[in-house]
N, C-alpha and C positions, 0 to 999 in steps of 0.2 A: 462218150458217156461221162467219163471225169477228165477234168482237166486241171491241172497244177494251179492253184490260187493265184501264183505273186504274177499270171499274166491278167491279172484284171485287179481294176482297182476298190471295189467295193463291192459286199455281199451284206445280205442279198440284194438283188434287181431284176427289177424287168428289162427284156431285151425286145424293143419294139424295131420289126424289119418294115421298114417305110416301103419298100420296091413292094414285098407280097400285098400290103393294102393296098397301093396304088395299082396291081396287075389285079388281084380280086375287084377294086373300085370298076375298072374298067371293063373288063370282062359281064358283070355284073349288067354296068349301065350298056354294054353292048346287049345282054340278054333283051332288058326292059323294053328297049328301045325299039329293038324287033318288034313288041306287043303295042307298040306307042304311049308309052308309058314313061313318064321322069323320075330319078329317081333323086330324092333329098338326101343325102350323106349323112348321118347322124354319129355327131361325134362326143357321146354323155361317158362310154365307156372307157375314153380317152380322156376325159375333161377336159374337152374343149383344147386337145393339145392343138399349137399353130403346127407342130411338124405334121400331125395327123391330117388337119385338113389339108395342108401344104399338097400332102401326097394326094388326096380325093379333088383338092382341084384339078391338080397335072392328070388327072384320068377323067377329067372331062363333066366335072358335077359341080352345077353352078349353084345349087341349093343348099347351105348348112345348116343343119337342125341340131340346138341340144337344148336338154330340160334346164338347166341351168343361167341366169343373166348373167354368171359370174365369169365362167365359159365364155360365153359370147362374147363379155368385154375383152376378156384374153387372146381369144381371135383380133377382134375388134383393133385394139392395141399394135397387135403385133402384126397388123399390116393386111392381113385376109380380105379381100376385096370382095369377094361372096357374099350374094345374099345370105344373111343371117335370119335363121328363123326359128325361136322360143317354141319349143317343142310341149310346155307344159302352159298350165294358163296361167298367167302374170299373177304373180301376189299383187295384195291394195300396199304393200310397204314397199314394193319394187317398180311402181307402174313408170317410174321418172326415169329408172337406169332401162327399163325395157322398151321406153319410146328412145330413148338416146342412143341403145346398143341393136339393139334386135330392128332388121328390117319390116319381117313379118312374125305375128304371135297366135299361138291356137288358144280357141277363147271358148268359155261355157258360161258367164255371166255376165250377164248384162250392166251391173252395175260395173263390173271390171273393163268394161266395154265402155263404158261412157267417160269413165275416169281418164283410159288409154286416149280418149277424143279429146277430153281438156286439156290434157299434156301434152296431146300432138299440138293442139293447136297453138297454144304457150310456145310450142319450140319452134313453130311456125314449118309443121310436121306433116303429112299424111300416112299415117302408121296404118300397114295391111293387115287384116286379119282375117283368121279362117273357123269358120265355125264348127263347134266338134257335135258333132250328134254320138247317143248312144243308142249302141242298135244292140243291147243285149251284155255286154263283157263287166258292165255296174262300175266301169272306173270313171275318167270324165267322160263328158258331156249332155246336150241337152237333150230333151225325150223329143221323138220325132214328133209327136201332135202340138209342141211348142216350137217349131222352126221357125214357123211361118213370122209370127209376134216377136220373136227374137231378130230375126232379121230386119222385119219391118221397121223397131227402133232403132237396128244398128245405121238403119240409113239412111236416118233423121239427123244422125252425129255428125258436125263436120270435120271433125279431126283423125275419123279412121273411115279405112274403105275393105269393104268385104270384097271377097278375092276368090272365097270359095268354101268350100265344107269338107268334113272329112270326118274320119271314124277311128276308133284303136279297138282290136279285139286280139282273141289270142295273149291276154294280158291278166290283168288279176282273175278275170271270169275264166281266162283259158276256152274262150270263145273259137273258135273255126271260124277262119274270114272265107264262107265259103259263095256258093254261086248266089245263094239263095238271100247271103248278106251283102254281099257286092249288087245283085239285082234292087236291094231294098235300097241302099244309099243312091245309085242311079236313078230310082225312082223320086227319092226324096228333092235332088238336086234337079232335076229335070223338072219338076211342079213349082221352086222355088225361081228356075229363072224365068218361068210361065208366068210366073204369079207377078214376080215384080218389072219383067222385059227386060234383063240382064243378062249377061253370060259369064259364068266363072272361069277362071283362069287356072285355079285347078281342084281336082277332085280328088282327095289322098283318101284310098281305101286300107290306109293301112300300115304296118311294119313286115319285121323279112317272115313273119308267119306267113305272109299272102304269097310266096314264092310257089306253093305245092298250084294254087289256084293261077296263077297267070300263068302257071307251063302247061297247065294242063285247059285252061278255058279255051273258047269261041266265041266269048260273048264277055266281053269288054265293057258295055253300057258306057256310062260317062267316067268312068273311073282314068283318070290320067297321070296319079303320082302315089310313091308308094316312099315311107320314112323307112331307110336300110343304114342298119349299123352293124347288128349282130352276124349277119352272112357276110359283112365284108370280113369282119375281124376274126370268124372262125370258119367259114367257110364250108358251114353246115347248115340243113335244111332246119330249119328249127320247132316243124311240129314233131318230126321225131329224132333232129341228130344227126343223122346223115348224114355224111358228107358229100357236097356239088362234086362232079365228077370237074368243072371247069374251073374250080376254085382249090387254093393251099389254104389249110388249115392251121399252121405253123405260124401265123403269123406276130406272133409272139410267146416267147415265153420266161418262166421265172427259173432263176438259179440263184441259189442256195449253199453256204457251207456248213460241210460236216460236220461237228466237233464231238462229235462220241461216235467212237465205233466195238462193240461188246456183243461176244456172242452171249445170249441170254435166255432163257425161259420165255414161250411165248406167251402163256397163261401166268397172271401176276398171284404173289402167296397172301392167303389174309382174305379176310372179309370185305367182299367188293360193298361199295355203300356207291353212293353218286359223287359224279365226278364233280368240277369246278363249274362247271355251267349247268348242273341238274338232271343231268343226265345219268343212267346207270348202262356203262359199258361193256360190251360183250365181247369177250375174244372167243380166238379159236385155239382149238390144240394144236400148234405146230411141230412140237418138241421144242428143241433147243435151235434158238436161230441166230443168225449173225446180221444184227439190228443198229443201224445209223439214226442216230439223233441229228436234226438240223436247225439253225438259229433260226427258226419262224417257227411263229405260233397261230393261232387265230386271231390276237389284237395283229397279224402284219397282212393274213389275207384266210381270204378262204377255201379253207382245206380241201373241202370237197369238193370243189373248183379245179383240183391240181392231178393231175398223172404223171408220174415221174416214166421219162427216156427210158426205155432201157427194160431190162427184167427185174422189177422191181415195184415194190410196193406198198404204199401207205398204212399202215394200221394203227394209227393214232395221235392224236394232237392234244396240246392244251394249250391255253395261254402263249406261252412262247417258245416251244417245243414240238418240233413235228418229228416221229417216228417211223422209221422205215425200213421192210422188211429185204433186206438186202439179196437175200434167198442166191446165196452165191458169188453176186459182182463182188469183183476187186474194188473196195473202195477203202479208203483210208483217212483219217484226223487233217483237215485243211483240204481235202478234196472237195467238187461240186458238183451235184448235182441238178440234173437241170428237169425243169418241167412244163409238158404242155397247158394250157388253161383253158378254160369253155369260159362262156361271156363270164360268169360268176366272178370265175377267179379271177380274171381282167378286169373286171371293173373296181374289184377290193385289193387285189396289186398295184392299180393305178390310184385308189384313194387313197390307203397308206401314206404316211410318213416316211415310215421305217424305210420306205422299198424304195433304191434309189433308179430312177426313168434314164432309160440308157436307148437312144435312135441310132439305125445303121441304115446305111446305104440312102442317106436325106439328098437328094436331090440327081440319087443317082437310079432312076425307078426301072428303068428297062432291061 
């Protein structure tokens, strides 16, 4: 639960366990695989780390996905022989580094479409792309009564080749990717390569939301790849949490040192007014408790994102101070504590600055 400081060299960090991704990656693509289904690796909540993918390679995922070009050069660079694929639709400022870096790009405008054709073809290129239909969740893509016209110009372009279609739900709409949305995309793509005598290469219905629906369906339709990032890295179902009974959940987390430890009033004296971010804060009566301050704030990640090891517990943060309700543990001034993270806090512990990125067990995954 605490461990003496001077055996590590920087606080705080993340502590990324390269084997649990790689035994979740795998595990995982052995589920899919069952259903016939591939599965794109997506590595946004990592940014694009080469050790991250390193690991989702060695577990057998030939496809990397992140919303990022910047990511992708990073892979790219550092050796990642993986198809790379631009998980968001190319900006008009970036379409040169996204035909350079990015093998395949999910696309929803046409004119981002043609531009990606001049570039391809300038670099003496065929850039793949996949077309994003919106079936309801109002983040990208195109409306299904516009596929048809969408496609038809993308395959006038000579510098990019369509490859297939696909969907995101369970996202800003908080959409259900469920049978009834999966039967619709199936239907969409099945009239598209009627319409033009083509056959797509793949049909992504999706992110790790669609996990409740592929354990549970019979009816597959055309759907044949699914973007997974957040079940590898926490190993939870994620419409509601859960944890996969096949997957570890641990596979990273952040620690922290103490520098205040004071038994104290749980309820603060004085007139609450709003706090630094606008908010008006509510405690509880706990009586008098014995409360650890730790060098992280919200500018280092986020808070709500965090569960601390142990019997113990969060009750407040600001800017650069996290608060915790120690309710007992032994802990003391230069001790650390350590804590689990849900995607959230993973992905604001990995954006950080502050937060130094620390890998274990890299190339030792079994």
């Amino acid at each position: 639960m605490t461990h003496p400081c001077s055996n590590y060299p920087s606080f705080p960090r993340i502590e990324i366990d390269l084997a649990k991704i790689y035994r979740n990656a795998k595990s995982l693509r052995k589920i899919f695989l069952a259903k016939g289904i591939s599965m794109m690796g997506v590595t946004k909540s990592f940014l694009g780390s080469p050790e991250v993918a390193g690991a989702m390679a060695a577990a057998g995922i030939e496809l990397l996905g992140d919303s990022r070009i910047e990511n992708i050069k990073k892979m790219r660079d550092a050796g990642i022989k993986n198809t790379l694929v631009l998980i968001r639709t190319p900006a008009m400022s970036k379409i040169k580094q996204v035909v350079t870096y990015a093998d395949i790009s999910l696309n929803s405008e046409l004119e981002i479409i043609r531009l990606l054709s001049e570039e391809a073809e300038a670099q003496s290129k065929i850039h793949r792309i996949i077309l994003m239909v919106d079936l309801g969740d109002l983040r990208e893509g195109i409306l299904p009564e516009d596929m048809e016209e969408i496609l038809g110009r993308s395959l006038t372009f000579g510098g990019v080749k369509p490859i297939g279609i696909g969907t995101n739900l369970g996202c800003v709409g908080a959409i259900l990717p469920d049978q009834e949305k999966m039967d619709e995309l199936s239907r969409i793509a099945k009239g598209l390569e009627n319409k033009f005598n083509l056959h797509f290469d793949l049909i992504s219905g999706g992110n790790s939301a669609n996990y409740p629906w592929v354990k549970n369906t019979d009816r597959l339709g055309k759907i044949n790849n699914l973007r997974i990032g957040e079940m590898i890295f926490t190993g939870c179902n994620t419409i509601d949490y859960k944890p996969i009974e096949a997957l570890e959940t641990d596979t990273s987390c952040l620690v922290a040192e103490v520098i205040e430890v004071k038994l104290k009033d749980s309820l603060p004296h004085g007139i609450i007014s709003t706090d630094a971010f606008g908010n008006v804060p509510v405690f509880s009566d706990r009586g008098s408790i014995k409360r650890a301050i730790l060098e992280i704030g919200r500018q280092d990640v986020l808070t709500q994102g965090l569960t601390p090891v142990g019997d113990m517990e969060i009750i407040g943060s600001s800017s650069d101070h996290t608060i915790v309700d120690l309710k007992g543990t032994d802990v003391k001034v230069g001790d650390q504590i350590r804590f689990h993270l849900n995607y959230a806090g993973q992905l604001s512990a990995m954006t950080s600055t502050y937060i130094e990125k620390v890998y274990l067990n890299e190339g030792q995954y079994e």
